[in-house]
C-alpha positions in Angstrom: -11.5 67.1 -45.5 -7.8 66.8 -46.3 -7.0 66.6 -50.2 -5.8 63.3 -51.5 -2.1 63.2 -51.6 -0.5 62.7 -55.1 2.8 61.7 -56.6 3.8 62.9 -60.0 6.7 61.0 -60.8 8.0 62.8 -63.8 7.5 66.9 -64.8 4.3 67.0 -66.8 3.9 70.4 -68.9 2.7 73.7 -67.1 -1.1 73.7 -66.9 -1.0 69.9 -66.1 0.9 70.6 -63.6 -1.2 74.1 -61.8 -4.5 71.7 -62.2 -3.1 69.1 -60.3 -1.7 71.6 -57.6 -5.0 73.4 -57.4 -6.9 69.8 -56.7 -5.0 67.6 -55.2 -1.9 67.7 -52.3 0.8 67.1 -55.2 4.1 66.6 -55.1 5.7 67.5 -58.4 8.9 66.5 -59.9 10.6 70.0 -61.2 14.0 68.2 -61.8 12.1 65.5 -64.3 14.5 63.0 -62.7 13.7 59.4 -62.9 12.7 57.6 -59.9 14.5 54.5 -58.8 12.6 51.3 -57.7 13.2 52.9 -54.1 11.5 55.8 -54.5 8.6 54.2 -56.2 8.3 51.5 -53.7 8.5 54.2 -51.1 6.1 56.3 -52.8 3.4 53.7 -52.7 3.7 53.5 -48.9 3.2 57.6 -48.9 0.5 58.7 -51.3 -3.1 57.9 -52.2 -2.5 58.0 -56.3 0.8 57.9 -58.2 0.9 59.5 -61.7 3.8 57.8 -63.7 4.8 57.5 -67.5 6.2 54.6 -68.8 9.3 55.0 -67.8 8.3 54.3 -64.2 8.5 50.4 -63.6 5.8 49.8 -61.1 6.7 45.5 -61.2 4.6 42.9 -59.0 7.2 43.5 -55.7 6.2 47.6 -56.1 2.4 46.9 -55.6 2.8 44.5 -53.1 5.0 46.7 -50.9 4.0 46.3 -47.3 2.3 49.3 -45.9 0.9 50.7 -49.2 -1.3 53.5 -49.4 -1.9 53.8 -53.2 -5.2 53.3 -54.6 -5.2 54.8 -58.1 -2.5 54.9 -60.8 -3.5 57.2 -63.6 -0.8 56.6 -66.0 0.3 59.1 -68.8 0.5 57.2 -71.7 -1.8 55.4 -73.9 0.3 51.9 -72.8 0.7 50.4 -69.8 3.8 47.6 -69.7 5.2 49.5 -67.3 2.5 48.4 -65.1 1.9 44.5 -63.5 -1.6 44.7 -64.3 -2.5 41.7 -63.2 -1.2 42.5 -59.6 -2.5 46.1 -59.4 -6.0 43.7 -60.1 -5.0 41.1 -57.3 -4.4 43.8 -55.0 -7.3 46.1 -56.1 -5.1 49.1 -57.4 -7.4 51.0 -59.9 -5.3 51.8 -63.3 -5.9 54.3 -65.9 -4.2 55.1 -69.6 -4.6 57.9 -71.3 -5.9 56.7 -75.1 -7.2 58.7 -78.3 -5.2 61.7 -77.5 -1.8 60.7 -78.8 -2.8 58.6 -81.8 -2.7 61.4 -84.4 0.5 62.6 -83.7 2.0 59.2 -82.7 1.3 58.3 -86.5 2.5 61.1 -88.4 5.9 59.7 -86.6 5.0 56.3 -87.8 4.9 58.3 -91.5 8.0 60.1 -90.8 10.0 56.9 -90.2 8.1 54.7 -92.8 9.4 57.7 -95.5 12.5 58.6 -93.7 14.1 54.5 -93.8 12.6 54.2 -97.2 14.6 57.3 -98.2 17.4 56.2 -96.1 17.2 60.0 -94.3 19.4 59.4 -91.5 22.4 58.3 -94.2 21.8 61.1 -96.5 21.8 63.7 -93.6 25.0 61.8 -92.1 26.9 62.3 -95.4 25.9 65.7 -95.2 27.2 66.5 -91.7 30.1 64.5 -91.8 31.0 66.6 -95.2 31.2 63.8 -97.2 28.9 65.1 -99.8 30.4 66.1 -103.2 27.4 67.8 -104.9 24.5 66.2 -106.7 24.6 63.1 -108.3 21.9 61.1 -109.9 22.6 57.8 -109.0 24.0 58.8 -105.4 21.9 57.8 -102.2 18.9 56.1 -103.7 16.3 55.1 -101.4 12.9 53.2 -102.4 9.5 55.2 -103.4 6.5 53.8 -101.2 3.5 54.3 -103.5 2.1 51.1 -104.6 4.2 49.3 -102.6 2.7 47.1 -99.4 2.6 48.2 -96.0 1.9 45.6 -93.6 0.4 46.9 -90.0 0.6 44.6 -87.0 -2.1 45.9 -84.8 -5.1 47.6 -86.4 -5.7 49.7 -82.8 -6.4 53.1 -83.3 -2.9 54.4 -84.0 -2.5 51.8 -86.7 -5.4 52.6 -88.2 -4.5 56.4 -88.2 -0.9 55.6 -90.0 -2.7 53.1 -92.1 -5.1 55.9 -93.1 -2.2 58.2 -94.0 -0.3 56.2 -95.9 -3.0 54.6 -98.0 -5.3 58.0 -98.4 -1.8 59.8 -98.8 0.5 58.0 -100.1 -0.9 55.5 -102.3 0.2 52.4 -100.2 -1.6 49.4 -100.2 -2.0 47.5 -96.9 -2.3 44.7 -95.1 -2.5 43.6 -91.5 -3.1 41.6 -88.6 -4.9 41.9 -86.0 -6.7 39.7 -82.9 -9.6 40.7 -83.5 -11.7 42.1 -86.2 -11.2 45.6 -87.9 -14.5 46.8 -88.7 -15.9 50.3 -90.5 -12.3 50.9 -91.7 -12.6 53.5 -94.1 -9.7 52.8 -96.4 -8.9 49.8 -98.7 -7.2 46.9 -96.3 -6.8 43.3 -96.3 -6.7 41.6 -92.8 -4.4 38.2 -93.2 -4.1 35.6 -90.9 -1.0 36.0 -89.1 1.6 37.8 -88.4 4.0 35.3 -91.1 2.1 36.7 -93.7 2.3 40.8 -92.9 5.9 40.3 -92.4 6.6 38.0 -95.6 4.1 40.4 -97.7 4.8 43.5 -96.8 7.5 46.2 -98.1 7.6 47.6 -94.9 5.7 46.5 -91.6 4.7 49.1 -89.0 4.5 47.8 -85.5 1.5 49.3 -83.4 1.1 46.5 -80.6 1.5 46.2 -77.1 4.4 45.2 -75.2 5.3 43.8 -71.4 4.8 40.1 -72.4 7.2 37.8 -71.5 8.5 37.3 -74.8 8.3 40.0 -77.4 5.7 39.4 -80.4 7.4 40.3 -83.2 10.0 37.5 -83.0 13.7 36.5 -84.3 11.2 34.3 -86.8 9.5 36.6 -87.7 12.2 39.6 -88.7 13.3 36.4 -90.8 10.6 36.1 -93.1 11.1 39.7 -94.2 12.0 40.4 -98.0 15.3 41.9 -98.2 14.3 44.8 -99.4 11.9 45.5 -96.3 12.1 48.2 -93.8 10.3 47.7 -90.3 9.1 50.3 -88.8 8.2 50.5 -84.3 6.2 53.5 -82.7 4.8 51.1 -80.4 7.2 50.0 -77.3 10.3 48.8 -77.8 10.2 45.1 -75.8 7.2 44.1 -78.7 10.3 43.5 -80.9 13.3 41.3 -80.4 15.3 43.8 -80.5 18.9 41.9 -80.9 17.6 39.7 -84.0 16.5 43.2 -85.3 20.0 44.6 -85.2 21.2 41.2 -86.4 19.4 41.3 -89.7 20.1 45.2 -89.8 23.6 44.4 -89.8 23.4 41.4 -92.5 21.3 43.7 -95.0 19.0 40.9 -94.1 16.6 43.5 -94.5 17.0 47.2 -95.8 16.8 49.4 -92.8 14.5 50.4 -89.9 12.8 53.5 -88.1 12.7 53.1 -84.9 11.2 55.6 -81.9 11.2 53.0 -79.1 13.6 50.8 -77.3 14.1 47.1 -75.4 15.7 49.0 -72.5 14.8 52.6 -72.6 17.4 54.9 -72.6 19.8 52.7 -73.3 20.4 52.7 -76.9 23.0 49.6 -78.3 26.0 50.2 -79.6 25.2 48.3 -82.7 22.3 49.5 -83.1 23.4 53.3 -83.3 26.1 52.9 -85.4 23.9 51.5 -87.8 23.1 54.0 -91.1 20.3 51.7 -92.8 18.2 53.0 -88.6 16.6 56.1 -88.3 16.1 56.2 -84.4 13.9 58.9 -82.5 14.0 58.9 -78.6 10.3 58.2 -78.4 9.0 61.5 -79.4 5.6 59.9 -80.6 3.7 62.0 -78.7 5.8 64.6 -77.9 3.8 67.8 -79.4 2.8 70.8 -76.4 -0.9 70.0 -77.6 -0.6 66.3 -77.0 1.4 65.7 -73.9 -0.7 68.3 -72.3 -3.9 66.5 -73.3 -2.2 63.4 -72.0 -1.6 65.0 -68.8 -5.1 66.7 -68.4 -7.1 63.0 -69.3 -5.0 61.2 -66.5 -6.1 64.4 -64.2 -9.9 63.8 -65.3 -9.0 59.9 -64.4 -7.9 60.6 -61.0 -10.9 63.2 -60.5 -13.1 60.5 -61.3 -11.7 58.2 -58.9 -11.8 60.3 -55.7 -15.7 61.6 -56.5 -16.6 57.8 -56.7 -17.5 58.4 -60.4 -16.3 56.2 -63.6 -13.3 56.7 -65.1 -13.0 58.4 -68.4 -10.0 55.8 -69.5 -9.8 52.7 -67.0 -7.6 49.8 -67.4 -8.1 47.9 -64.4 
């Protein structure tokens, strides 16, 4: 019996990579180049499974290509907005994500931009580069201490959660969120409020750990508004769950104080405004991006698609 046929749409990281070539009829992308909504489109008339990331759009005209061949799309990555879910259902595509293993190192780069905008890093290091720094000064480059002070999580899911953890067990925050639907057996201090008004207006600085693809993003122009000034918001989650033009708006007012920011409306394209900003600390979504973790990543959405072709349940199913 022939091996399925699989497309791995971007390079995944060496034994990723030789398990899927022992198991499956792969095709493997060495150049890591992005595929266009051509290739995809073609791809889903050409293989039994796809394994994207999100960077791979796979919009409501992909699945619906005539001719398609795909049945299973184990994705690498914990979200899925680059996927039409509701589609892929419609048209009986089986979905996979790839949850739990990133959310450690995901939030230690939530902490790393919650301290590195309070501290106002990226200027600091700037001023050092640029050799504008005359020596030390006392009262030069003063950022804002986070202990005791209120850090608001939108999204309790298991990555907030884990940076909620760090900075209250760690760092002596105190915090508050929102969240759908209950958080139970959290094992920290926390106060769950009632919307997402309330994080924002409360909270020194807001970490964002929601899902994006919505028609609208969730964190809204309104929303950015009712920060304090002195504020910093903070996004590890995807980069269309914030509106991202009112954010560089009240960046550039010093409507708020600053930002840290790993993810992006339009990924890779960066604004203008945005990166010539010094109150932003901005990461090109390196959230996961530890050897241990993408591998895991990679080695989950493998046990997904083994799953799938034995006729067995999926580890990590979506749809």
């Amino acid at each position: 019996m022939p091996k399925p046929k699989v497309l791995v749409t971007r390079k995944l990281t060496g034994p990723v990579e030789d398990r899927l070539a022992g198991d499956y009829d792969v095709v493997l992308n060495p150049s890591d180049r992005p595929m266009t909504a051509s290739d995809l489109a073609a791809a889903m008339r050409s293989y039994d499974a796809l394994v994207p990331t999100v960077s791979d759009q796979l919009n409501s005209s992909c699945l619906n290509v005539d001719g398609r061949r795909v049945r299973m799309i184990a994705n690498v990555g914990v979200g899925y907005s680059n996927i039409d879910i509701d589609t892929a259902r419609d048209v009986g595509i089986v979905v996979s994500n790839t949850p739990d293993v990133l959310t450690d190192a995901t939030a230690d780069i939530a902490m790393m931009l919650i301290l590195a905008a309070s501290r106002g890093a990226y200027a600091a290091e700037a001023k050092l580069r640029e050799g504008r720094w005359a020596g030390f000064s006392v009262v030069d480059d003063l950022g804002t201490g986070i202990q005791d002070k209120v850090l608001g999580i939108v999204g309790m899911g298991r990555i907030g959660r884990a940076t909620a953890r760090r900075a209250a067990m760690g760092f002596g925050m105190r915090i508050v969120f929102y969240n759908r639907s209950s958080a139970e057996d959290l094992d920290f201090e926390a106060e769950r409020l009632g919307s997402i008004d309330a994080v924002m207006s409360q909270a020194d600085v807001v970490s964002i750990h929601v899902p994006g693809g919505g028609a609208n993003p969730l964190i809204t122009a309104k929303h950015i508004a009712g920060m304090k000034p002195s504020a910093y918001l903070v996004n590890t989650a995807r980069g269309d769950s914030v509106d991202q033009a009112a954010l560089i708006e009240a960046l550039a007012e010093g409507r708020i104080a600053g930002a840290g920011l790993d993810v992006f409306e339009n990924e890779p394209s960066v604004p203008d405004a945005l990166r010539r900003l010094r109150n932003v600390t901005l990461l090109p979504h390196i959230g996961s991006a530890t050897e241990e973790v993408r591998t895991a990543m990679g080695m989950l959405a493998a046990d997904n698609l083994d799953a799938f072709f034995a006729g067995e349940n999926l580890p990590s199913r979506v749809v």
